[in-house]
KOLZADREN-235280 format. One record per residue (C-alpha): residue number from 1; residue in one letter; x, y, z negated. Coordinates in nm, 3 decimals. Layout:
N
     k   r        c1        c2        c3
   NUM   A         X         Y         Z
...
This chain:
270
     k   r        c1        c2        c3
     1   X    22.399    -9.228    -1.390
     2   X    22.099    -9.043    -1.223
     3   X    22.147    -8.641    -1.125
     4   X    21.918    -8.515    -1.435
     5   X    22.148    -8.734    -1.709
     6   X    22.458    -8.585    -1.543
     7   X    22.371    -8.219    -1.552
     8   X    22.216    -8.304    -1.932
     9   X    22.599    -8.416    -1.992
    10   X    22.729    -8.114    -1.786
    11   X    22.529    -7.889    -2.019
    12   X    22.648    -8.070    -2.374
    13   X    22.987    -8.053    -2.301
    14   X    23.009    -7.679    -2.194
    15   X    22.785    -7.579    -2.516
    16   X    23.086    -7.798    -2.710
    17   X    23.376    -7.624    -2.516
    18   X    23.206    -7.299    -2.590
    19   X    23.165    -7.344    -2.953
    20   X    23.430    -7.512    -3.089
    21   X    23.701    -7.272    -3.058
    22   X    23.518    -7.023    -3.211
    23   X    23.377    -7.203    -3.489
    24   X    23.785    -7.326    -3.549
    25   X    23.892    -6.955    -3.588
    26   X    23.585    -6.856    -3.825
    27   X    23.660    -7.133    -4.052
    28   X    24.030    -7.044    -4.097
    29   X    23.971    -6.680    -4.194
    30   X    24.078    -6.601    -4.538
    31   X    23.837    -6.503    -4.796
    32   X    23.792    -6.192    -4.872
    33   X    23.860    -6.062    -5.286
    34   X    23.529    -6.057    -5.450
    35   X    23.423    -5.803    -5.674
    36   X    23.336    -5.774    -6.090
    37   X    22.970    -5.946    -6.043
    38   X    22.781    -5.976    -6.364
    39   X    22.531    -6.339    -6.281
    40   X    22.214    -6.341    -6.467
    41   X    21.943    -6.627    -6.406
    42   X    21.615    -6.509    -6.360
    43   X    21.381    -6.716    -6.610
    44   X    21.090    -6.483    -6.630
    45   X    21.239    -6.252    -6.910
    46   X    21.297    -5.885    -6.844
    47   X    21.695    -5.776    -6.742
    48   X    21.857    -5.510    -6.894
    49   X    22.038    -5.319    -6.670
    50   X    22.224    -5.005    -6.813
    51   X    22.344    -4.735    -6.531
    52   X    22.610    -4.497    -6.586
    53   X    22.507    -4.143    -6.498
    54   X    22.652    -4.075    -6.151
    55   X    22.761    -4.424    -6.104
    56   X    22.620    -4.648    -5.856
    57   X    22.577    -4.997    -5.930
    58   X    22.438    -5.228    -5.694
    59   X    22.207    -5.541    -5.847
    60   X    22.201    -5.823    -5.560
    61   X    21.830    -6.053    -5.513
    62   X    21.831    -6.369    -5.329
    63   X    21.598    -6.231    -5.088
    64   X    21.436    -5.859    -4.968
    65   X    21.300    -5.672    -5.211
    66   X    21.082    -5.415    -5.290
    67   X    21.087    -5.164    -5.577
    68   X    20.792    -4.984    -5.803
    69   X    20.985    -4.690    -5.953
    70   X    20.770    -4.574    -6.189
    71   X    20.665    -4.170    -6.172
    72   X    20.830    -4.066    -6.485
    73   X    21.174    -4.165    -6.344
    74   X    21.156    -4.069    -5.962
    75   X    21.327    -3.721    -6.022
    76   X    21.594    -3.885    -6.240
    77   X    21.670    -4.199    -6.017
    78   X    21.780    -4.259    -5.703
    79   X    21.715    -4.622    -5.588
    80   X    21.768    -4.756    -5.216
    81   X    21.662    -5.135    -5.099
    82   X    21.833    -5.306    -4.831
    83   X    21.852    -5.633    -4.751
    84   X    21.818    -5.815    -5.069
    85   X    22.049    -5.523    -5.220
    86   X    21.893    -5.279    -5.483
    87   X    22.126    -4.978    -5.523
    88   X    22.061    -4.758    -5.851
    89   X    22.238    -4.407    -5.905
    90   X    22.112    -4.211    -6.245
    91   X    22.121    -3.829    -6.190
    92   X    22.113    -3.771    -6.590
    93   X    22.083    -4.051    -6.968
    94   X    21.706    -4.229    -7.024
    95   X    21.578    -4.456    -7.259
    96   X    21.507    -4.810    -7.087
    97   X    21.227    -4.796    -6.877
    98   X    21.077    -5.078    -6.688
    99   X    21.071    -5.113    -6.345
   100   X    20.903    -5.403    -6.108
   101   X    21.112    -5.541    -5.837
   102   X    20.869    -5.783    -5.563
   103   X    21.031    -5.985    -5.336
   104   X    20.908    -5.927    -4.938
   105   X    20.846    -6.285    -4.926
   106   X    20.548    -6.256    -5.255
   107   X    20.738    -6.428    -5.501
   108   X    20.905    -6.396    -5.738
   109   X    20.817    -6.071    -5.876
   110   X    21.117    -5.938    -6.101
   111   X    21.079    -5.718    -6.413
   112   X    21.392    -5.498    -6.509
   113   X    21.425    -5.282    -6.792
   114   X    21.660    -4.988    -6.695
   115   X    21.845    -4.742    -6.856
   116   X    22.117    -4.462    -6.820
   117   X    22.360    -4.338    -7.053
   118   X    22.655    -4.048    -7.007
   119   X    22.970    -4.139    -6.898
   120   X    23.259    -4.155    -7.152
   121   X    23.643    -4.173    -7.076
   122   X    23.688    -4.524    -7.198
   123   X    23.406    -4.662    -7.005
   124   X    23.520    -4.909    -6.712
   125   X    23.232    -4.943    -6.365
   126   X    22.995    -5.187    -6.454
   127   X    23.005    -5.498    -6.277
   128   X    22.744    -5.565    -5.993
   129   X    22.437    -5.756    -6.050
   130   X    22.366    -6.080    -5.915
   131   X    22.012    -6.208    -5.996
   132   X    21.993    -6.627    -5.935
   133   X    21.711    -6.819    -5.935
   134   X    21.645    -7.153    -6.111
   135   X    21.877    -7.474    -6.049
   136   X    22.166    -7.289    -5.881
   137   X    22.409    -7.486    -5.654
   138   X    22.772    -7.503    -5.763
   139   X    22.865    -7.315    -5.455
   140   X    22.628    -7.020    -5.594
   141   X    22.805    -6.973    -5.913
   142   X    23.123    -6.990    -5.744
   143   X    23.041    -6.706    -5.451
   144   X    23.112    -6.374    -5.395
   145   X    22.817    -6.094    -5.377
   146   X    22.669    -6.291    -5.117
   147   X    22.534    -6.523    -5.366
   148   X    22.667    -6.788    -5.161
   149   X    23.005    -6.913    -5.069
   150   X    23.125    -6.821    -4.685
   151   X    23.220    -7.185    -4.656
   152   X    22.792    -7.261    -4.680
   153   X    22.657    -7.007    -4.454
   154   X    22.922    -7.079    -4.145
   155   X    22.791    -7.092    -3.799
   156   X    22.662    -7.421    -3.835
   157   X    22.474    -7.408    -4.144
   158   X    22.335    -7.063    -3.989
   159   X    22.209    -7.237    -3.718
   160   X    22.028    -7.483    -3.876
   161   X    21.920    -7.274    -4.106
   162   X    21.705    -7.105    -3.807
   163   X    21.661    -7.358    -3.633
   164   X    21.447    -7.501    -3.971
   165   X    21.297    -7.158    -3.991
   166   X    21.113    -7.209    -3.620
   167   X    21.072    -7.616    -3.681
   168   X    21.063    -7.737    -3.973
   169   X    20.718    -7.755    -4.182
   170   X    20.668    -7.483    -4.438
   171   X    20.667    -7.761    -4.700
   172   X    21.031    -7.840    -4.625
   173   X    21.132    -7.470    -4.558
   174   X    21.453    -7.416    -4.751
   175   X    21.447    -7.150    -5.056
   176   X    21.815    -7.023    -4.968
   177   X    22.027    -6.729    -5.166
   178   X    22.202    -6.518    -4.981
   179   X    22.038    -6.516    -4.614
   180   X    21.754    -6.200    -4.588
   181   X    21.496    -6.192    -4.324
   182   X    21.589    -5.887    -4.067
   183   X    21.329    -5.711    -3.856
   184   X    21.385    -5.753    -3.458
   185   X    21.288    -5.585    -3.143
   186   X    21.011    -5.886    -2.986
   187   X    21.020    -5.730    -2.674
   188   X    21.122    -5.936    -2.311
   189   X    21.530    -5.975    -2.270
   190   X    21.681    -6.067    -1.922
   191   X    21.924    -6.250    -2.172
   192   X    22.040    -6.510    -1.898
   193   X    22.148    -6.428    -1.550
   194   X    21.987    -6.525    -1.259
   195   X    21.623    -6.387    -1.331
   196   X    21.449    -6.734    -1.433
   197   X    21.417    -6.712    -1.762
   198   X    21.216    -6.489    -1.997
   199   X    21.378    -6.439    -2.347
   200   X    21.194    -6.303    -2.639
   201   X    21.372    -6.235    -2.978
   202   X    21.152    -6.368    -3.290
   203   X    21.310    -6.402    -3.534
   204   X    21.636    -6.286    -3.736
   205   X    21.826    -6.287    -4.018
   206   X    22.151    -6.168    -4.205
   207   X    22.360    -6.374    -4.405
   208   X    22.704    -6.155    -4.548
   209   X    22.886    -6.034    -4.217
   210   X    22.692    -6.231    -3.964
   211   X    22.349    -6.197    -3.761
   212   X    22.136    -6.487    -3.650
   213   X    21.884    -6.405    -3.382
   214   X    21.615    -6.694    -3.269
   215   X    21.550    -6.620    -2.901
   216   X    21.230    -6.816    -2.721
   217   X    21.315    -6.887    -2.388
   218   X    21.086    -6.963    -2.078
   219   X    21.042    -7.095    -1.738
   220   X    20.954    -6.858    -1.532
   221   X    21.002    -7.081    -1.196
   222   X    20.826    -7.415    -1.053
   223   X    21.132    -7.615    -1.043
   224   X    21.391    -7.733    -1.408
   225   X    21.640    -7.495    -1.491
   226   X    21.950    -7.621    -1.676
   227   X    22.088    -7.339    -1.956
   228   X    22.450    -7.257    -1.947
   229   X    22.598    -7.033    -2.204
   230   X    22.846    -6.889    -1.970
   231   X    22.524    -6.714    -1.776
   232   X    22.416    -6.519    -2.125
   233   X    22.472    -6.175    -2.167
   234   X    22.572    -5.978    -2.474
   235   X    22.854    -6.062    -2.713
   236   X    22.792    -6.332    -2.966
   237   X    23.021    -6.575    -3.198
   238   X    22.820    -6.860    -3.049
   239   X    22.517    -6.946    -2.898
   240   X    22.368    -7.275    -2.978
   241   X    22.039    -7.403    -2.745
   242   X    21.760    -7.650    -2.911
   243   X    21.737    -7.775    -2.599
   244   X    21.979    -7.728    -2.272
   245   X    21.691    -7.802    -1.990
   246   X    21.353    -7.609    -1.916
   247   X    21.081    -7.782    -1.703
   248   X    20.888    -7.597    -1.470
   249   X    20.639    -7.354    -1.582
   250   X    20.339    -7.448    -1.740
   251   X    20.505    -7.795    -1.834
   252   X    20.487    -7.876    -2.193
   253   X    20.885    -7.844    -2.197
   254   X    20.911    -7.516    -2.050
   255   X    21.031    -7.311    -2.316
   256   X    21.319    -7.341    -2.583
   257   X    21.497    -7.158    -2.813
   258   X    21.861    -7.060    -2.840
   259   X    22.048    -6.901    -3.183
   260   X    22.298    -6.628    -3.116
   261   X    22.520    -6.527    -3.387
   262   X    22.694    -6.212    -3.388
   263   X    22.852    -5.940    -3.666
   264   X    22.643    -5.712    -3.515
   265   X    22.215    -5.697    -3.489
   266   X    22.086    -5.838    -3.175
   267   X    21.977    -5.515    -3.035
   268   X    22.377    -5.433    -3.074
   269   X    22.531    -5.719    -2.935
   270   X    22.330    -5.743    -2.632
């Protein structure tokens, strides 16, 4: 075996001793109780959705969204967007009025019809919302407010899930529930010790308790560097390289990418 297929070997293994512990403990954490959620498939048809006054009730999207409050109801309702989660609080009763939800990605564009009514002894808190989209998986129907089970967005399927996001072609892009797009710092990272590599965050995104940050890294030397996860810095659940050897600079092979996971955004954990 020649010095370059050893150190490739070297490499695999340590990324393997790395990861698999942690991956065993995340996959025997008990779920966590899920909450009343009220699912409603989108099909192109206005939603109802009735607000209690002084009650907040959150209505989950499968993606960012934005939302067009409409003037007549700005000094009446209080609505906050974040990260594919609308939340609605009614300051005092209206009649249904309709409001137009856009996703951050273009489409689809979701119409809701919204109303508020007083609060009454009797009355329980409404469920949460969880809007679907067309030809659910059975592991949607079955999730918690995530819109999709913890099981299906572990640190593998996170992983790939980014690594098809940098990759793959846009015609085989997945259309997933329950992962948003987050905005990260793309600013130059001394991310790995030693100085020889440049890292650049690109991309990241949020999927129920856990971050995902794509990281481009590059030779900055004239001779191969081999990557070692024990030489990153920061604190993440795992870190996962496409490829564990950089040529020199200017080589074709020179840069990579690694995916860091963490419970915390990138910025945070480093």
């Amino acid at each position: 075996m020649n010095q370059s297929k050893q150190r490739y070997w070297i490499s695999t293994i340590l990324v393997v001793i790395v990861l698999f512990p942690l991956m065993t403990v995340a996959d025997n954490q008990p779920a966590e109780p899920s909450e009343m959620i009220e699912r409603i498939l989108w099909k192109k048809m206005p939603i109802a959705v009735t607000l209690i006054v002084g009650q907040e009730r959150l209505v989950h999207f499968p993606d960012s969204v934005s939302v067009g409050i409409p003037q007549s109801l700005t000094p009446i309702l209080r609505s906050q967007s974040i990260n594919g989660i609308v939340y609605l609080t009614a300051r005092e009763p209206f009649e249904a009025s309709r409001v137009i939800v856009r996703s951050e990605q273009g489409e689809p564009i979701y119409v809701l019809d919204i109303s508020a009514k007083e609060a009454d002894p009797e009355s329980t808190r409404l469920p949460t919302l969880q809007i679907l989209l067309a030809n659910p998986t059975p592991d949607e129907l079955a999730s918690d407010g995530t819109a999709v089970s913890s099981a299906q967005w572990g640190y593998v399927a996170l992983t790939r899930y980014a690594a098809q996001q940098l990759y793959a072609p846009a015609r085989l892009l997945p259309n997933a529930l329950g992962i948003v797009r987050i905005p990260v710092t793309q600013q130059s990272f001394e991310l790995i010790q030693g100085g020889q590599v440049d890292a650049i965050p690109v991309a990241a995104w949020k999927a129920g308790l856990h971050n995902i940050t794509a990281v481009r890294l590059s030779n900055k030397t004239q001779h191969p560097v081999v990557l070692d996860p024990r030489q990153l810095r920061g604190t993440w659940l795992t870190a996962t390289f496409q490829h564990n050897r950089l040529l020199p600079s200017g080589n074709e092979a020179d840069s990579t990418a690694v995916y860091l996971i963490s419970d915390r955004p990138f910025d945070v954990s480093f």
